[in-house]
GUVO-88757 format. One line per field, with one value per residue (C-alpha): residue in three letters; z, y, x; residue number from 0. Coordinates in steps of 0.1 Angstrom, whole numbers, m for minus. Layout:
N
residuo [ALA:...]
c3 [Z:...]
c2 [Y:...]
c1 [X:...]
num [NUM:...]
END
This chain:
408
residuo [UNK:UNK:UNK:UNK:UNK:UNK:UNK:UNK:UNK:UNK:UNK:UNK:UNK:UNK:UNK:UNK:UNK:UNK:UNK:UNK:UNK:UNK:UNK:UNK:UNK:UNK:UNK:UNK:UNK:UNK:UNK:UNK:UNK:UNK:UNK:UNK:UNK:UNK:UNK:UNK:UNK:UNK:UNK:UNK:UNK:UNK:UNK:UNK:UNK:UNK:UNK:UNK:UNK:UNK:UNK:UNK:UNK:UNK:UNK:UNK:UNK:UNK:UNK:UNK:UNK:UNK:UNK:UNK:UNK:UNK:UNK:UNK:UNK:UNK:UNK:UNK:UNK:UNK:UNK:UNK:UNK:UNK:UNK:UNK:UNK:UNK:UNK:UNK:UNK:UNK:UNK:UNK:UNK:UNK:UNK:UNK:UNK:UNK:UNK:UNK:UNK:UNK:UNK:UNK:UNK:UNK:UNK:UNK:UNK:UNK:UNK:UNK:UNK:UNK:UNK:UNK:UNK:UNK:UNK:UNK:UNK:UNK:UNK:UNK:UNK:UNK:UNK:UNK:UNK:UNK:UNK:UNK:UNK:UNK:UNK:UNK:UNK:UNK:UNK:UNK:UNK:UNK:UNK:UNK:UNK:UNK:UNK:UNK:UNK:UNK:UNK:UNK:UNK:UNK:UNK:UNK:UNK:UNK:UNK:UNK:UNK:UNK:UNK:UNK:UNK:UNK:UNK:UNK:UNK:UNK:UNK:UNK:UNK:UNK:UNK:UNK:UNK:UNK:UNK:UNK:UNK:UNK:UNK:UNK:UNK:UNK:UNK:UNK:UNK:UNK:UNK:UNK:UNK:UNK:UNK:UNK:UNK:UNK:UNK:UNK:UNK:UNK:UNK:UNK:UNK:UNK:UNK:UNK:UNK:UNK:UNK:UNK:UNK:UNK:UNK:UNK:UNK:UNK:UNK:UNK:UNK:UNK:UNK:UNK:UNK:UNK:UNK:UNK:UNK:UNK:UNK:UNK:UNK:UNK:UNK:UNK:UNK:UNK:UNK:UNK:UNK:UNK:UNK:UNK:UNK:UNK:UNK:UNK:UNK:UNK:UNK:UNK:UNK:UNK:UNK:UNK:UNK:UNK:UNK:UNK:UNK:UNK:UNK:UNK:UNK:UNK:UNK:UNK:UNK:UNK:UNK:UNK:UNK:UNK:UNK:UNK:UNK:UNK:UNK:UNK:UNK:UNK:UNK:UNK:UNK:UNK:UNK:UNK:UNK:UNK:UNK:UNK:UNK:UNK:UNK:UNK:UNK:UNK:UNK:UNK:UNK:UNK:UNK:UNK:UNK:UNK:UNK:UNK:UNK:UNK:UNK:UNK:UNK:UNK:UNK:UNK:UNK:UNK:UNK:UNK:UNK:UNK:UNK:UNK:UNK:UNK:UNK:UNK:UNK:UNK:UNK:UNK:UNK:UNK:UNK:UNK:UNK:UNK:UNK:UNK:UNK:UNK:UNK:UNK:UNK:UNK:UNK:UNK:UNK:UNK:UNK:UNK:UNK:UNK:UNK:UNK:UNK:UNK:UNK:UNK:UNK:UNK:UNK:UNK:UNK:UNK:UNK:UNK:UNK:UNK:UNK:UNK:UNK:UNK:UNK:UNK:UNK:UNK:UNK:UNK:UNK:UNK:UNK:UNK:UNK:UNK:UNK:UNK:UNK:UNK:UNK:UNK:UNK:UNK:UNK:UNK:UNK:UNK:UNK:UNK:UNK:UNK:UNK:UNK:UNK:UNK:UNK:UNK]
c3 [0:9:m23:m42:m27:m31:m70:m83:m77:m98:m127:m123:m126:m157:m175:m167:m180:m213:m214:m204:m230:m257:m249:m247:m282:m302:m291:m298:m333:m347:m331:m342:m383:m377:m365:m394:m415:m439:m442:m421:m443:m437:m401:m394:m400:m366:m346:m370:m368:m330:m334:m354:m329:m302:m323:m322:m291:m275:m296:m287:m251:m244:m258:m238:m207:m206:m213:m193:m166:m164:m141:m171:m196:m177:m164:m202:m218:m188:m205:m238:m237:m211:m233:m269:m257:m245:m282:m298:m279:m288:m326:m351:m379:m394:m399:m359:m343:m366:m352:m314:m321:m333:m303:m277:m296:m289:m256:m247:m263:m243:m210:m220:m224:m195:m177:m185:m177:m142:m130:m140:m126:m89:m92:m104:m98:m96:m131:m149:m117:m115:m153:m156:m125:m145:m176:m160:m148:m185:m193:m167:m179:m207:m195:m175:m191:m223:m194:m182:m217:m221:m188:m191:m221:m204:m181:m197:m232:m246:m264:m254:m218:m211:m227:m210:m177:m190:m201:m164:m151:m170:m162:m119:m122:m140:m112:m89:m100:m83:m53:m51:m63:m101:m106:m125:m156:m151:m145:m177:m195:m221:m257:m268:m297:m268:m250:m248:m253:m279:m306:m284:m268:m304:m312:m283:m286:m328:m320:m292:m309:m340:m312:m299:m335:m343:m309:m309:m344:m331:m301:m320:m352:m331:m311:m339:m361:m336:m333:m369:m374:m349:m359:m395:m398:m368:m367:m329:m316:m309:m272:m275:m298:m275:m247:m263:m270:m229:m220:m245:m229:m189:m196:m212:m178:m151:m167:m163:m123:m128:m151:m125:m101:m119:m131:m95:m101:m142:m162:m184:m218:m203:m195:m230:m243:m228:m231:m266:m271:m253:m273:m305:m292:m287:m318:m337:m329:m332:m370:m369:m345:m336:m320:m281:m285:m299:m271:m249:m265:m272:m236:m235:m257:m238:m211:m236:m249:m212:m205:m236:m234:m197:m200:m238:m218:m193:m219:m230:m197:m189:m220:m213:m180:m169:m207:m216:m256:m256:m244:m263:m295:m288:m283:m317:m335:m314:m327:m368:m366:m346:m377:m403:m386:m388:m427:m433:m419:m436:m473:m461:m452:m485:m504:m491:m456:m417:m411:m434:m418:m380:m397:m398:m364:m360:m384:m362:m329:m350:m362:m323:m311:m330:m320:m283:m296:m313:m279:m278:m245:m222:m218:m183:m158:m167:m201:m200:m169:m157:m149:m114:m103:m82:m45:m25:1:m17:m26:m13:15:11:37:68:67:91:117:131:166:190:208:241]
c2 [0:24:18:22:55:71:60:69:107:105:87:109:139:131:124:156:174:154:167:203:201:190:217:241:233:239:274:281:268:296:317:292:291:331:327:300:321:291:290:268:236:231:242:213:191:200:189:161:149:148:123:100:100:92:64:48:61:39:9:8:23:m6:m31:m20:m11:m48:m55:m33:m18:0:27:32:39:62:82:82:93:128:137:133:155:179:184:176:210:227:228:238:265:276:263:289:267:248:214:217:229:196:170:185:182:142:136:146:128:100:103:110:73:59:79:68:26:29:48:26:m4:4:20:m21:m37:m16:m12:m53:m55:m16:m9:7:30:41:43:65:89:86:96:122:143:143:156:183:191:199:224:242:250:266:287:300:307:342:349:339:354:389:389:376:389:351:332:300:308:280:256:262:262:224:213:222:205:171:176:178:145:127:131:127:92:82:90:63:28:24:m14:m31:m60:m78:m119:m140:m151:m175:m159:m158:m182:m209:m198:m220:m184:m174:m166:m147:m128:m121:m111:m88:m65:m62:m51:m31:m13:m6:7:32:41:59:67:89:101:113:128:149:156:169:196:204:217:225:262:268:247:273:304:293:275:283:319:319:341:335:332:316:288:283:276:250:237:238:221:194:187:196:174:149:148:154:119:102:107:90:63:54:55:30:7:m7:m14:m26:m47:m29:m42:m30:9:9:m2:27:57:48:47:77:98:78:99:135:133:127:158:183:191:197:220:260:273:273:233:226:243:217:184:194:187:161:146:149:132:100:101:104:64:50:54:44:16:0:3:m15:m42:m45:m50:m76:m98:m97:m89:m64:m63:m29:m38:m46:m14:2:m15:m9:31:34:24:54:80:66:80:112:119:109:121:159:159:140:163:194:172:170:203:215:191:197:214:221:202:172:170:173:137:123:123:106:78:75:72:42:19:27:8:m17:m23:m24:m51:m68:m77:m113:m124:m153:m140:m150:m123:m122:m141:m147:m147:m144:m169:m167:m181:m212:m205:m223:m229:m245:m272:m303:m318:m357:m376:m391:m426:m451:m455:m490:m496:m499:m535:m541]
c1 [0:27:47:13:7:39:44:9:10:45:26:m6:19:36:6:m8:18:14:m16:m5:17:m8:m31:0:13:m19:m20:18:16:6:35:59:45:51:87:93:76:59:24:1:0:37:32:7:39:55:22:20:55:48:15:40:70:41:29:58:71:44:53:94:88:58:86:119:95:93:126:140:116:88:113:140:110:87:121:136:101:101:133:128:95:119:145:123:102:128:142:114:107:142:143:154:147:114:135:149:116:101:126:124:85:92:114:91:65:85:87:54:45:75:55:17:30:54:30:m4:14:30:m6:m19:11:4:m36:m44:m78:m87:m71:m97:m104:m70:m63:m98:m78:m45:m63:m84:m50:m43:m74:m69:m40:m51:m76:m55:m28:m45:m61:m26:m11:m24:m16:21:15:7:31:62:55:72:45:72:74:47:65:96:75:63:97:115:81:93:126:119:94:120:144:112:109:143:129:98:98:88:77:107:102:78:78:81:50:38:38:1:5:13:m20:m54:m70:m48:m73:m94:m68:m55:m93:m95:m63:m70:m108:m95:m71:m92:m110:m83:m83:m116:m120:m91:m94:m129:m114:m85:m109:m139:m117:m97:m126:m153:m144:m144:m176:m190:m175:m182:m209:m234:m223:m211:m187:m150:m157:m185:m165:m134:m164:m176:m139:m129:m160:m161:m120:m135:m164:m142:m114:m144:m163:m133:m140:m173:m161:m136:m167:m189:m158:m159:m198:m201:m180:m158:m177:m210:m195:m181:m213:m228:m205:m199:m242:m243:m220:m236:m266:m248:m232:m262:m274:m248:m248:m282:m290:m284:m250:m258:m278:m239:m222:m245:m244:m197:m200:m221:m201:m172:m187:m195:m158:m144:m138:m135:m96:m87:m115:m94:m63:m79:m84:m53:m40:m67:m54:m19:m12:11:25:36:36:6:m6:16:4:m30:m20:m1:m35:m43:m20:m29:m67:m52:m30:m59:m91:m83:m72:m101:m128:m113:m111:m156:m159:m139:m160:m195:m196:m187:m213:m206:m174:m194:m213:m178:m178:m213:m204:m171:m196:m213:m182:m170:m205:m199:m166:m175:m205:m174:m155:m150:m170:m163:m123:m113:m102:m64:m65:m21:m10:31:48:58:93:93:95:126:103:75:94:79:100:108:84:103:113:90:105:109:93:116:120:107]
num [0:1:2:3:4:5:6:7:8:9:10:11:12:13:14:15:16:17:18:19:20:21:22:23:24:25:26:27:28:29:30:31:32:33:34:35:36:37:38:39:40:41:42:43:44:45:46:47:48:49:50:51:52:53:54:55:56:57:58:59:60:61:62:63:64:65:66:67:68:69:70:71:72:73:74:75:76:77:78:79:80:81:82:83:84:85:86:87:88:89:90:91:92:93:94:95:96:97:98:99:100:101:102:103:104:105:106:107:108:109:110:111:112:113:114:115:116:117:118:119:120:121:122:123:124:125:126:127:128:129:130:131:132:133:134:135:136:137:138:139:140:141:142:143:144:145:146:147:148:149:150:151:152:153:154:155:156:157:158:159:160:161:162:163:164:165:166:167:168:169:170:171:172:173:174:175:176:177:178:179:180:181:182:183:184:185:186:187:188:189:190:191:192:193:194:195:196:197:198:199:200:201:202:203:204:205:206:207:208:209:210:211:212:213:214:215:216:217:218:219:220:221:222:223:224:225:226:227:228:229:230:231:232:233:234:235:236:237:238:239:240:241:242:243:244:245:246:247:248:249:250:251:252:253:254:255:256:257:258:259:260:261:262:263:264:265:266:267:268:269:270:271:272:273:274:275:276:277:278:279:280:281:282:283:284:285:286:287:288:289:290:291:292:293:294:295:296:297:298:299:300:301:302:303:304:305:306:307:308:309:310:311:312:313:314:315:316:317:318:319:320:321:322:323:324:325:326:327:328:329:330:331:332:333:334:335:336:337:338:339:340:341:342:343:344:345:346:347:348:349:350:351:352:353:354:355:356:357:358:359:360:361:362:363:364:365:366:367:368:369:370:371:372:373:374:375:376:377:378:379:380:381:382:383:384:385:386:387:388:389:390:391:392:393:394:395:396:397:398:399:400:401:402:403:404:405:406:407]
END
């Protein structure tokens, strides 16, 4: 208990200033395009750059944080976004600022396996609570720190202040971390071809991560173009749009509290069932309806997206147990719709509308109910589990010899 309490407020902390420094980075792009001076389609590659270094960030990390340690990875991934941020803040040049973008990208993916996988290794049972708690400090991170741009931005004058703020931030939790006890590699287990479960474990982690895939595409794609679907095509005002943009993300972090809640109550399948449905329901209704009924239902909506991505995680970890790849697999097919979903929409609202595009996202909320329907059922509680060493004193000790009676 003591070890469990002093590690998770590390993990919680470094996920939240992920998220800080995703919300962050959106609203320094356009400063940085300025200072590079190239126009905004080769701007988008710096964000873009970043999604792919996650992507595979969370594929090498998951791998060498079972290898290695789930300490070395969580502790290499701080200082990689440290120093990756620190350099683009200070980039004179598109092709640095693009490469220190990539680099943190990367280790942001080696955080989010690392990071997934030690709160399953310590939690066991409680994992989806305490992945929904991990995943709502990101979430929180991600409101607040938008919130204290402009005011860094008034006081300091430097647009990159922030980011340097974010970058010593990693820097101090990555030397935090050698202070509390990190869980190390994990015990040896079978491969899943050698398991009695294998095809439905194999079943599971492909439907979840297609999962992970339009989920997050329909996360990323939904903020990206809500304001100007507002601005544009409801004819709401700037303040009313950026609203509309915090609550969808402080409805999406605040569910995550009551997702952790009711994961103690309902089988995972039967809360996905439901938040997917739910938001299924909001997002029918959002390109068809005035300005402030879209402000309402972006937060609703939120609230539907807030478990869907603690709760897959939680998946993952139930399949293979305390396996760090597979988390990290099941996160890369995350970062492919977050590169895709955004392009996408704007090639739909080119083509035909705002409000085409905002259908994207309700066809998205249907393949992502039937992907929850899709879960294979019947998978046992931990479907691989490790292979614990023998214990010296379990060994069976040989039975005494009769003894002869003695004579009289």
């Amino acid at each position: 208990m003591r070890e469990r309490s002093a590690t998770l407020p590390v993990l919680y902390t470094g996920i939240g200033l992920q998220g800080a420094s995703v919300g962050i980075s959106g609203l320094g792009l356009p400063f940085l395009i300025e200072r590079f001076e190239v126009d905004k389609g080769v701007g988008g590659l710096i964000p873009g750059l970043g999604a792919l270094g996650f992507g595979l960030g969370a594929l090498i990390g998951g791998k060498l944080a079972d290898f290695l340690g789930r300490a070395a990875t969580v502790r290499t991934g701080l200082i990689m976004m440290g120093v990756g941020n620190l350099g683009l803040a200070a980039s004179p040049w598109l092709w640095l600022g693009i490469s220190c973008s990539f680099f943190s990208g990367l280790g942001s993916g080696f955080m989010e396996a690392s990071a997934n996988a030690a709160v399953v290794d310590i939690a066991k049972d409680r994992a989806p609570h305490a992945l929904n708690i991990l995943h709502f400090c990101f979430g929180l991170g991600a409101v607040v720190a938008p919130m204290l741009f402009p005011i860094l931005l008034t006081l300091t004058g430097k647009w990159w202040g922030a980011l340097v703020g974010v970058s010593v931030s990693f820097l101090f939790t990555a030397i935090w971390t050698a202070f509390v006890t990190l869980p190390g590699k994990p015990p040896p287990r079978p491969e899943v071809a050698d398991h009695p479960h294998r095809h439905t474990v194999r079943r599971l982690l492909i439907v979840t991560g297609l999962m992970m895939l339009v989920y997050i595409g329909l996360e990323f794609g939904f903020s990206q173009w809500l304001f100007a679907y507002l601005t544009e095509q409801r004819g709401a005002g700037a303040s009313m749009a950026s609203w509309a943009v915090s609550g969808f993300f402080l409805f999406l972090a605040g569910g995550r509290l009551i997702t952790a809640r009711l994961s103690r109550s309902m089988s995972v399948e039967r809360l996905l069932l439901l938040l997917a449905a739910f938001s299924l329901g909001c997002a029918a209704v959002i390109p068809f309806v005035p300005a402030v009924p879209v402000v309402i239902f972006s937060c609703l909506l939120g609230l539907g997206f807030s478990g869907v991505f603690p709760l897959g995680i939680a998946l993952g970890g139930r399949a293979v147990p305390g396996s760090a790849w597979a988390m990290g697999a099941i996160v890369a097919f995350g970062a492919i719709g977050a590169v895709a979903s955004p392009p996408l929409m704007g090639a739909v609202a080119d083509s035909s509308s705002l409000s085409a595009a905002m259908l994207v996202i309700t066809a998205g909320c249907v393949l992502l109910v039937g992907f929850v329907l899709a879960l294979p059922k019947g998978l046992p509680g931990a479907a691989i589990e490790p292979i614990e060493p023998p214990d010296d004193n379990s060994a069976e000790t040989p039975a005494a010899a009769p003894q002869e009676p003695e004579p009289a």
